[in-house]
N, C-alpha and C positions, 0 to 999 in steps of 0.2 A: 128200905128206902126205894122203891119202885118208884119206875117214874111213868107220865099216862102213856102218851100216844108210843104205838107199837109193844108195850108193857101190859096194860090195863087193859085198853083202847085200841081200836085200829079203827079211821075212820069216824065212824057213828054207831059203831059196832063192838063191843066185849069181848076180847083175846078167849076162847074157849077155855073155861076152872079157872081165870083169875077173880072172879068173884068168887068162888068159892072158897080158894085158896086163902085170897085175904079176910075173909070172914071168921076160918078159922083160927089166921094167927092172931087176927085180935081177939076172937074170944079165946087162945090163949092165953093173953095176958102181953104181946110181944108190942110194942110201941112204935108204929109207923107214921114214916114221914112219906107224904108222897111228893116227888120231886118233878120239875115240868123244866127244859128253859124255854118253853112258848113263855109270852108274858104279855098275851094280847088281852087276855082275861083275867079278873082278879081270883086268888085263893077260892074265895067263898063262889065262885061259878065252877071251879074243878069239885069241890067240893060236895055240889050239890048235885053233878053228873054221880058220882060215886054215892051219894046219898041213895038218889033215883034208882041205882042197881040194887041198892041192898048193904050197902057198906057204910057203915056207922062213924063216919070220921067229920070232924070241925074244921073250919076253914082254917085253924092254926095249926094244923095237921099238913096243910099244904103249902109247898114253897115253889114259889115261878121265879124265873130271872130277875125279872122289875123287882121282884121283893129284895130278893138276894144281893142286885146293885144297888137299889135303894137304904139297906141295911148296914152294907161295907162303905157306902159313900158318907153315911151319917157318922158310922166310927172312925174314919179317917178325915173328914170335916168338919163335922157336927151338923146338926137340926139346922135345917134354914142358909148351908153353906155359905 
């Protein structure tokens, strides 16, 4: 469960072997979430930053804050509060 900036990412710039590193554990089979609490951008824009490196992940693979209070707000409210 990495999360981007300072993990991934520093800046506009790739932490040196985290691309690699995560490349490997997905193709060994290991199931990652990447975690963010920015929430200026949606899933599928971190998504496609990690795309763009090389790293083979779907924007459901990605959780930012907004999603994360948008998610606990809906179970403890419901849809449409």
């Amino acid at each position: 469960m990495p999360g981007g900036t300072g993990v991934v990412w520093i800046g506009r710039e790739m932490v040196p072997g985290a691309v690699e590193a995560l490349i490997e554990l997905l193709a060994s089979g290991l199931e990652i979430v990447f975690v963010t609490n920015n929430s200026v951008k949606p899933p599928s824009a971190y998504a496609a930053r990690l795309q763009g490196a090389g790293i083979e992940i779907g924007d459901d693979r990605v959780l930012t804050g907004g999603v994360a209070t948008a998610k606990l707000a809906a179970e403890r409210v419901g849809r449409g509060g």
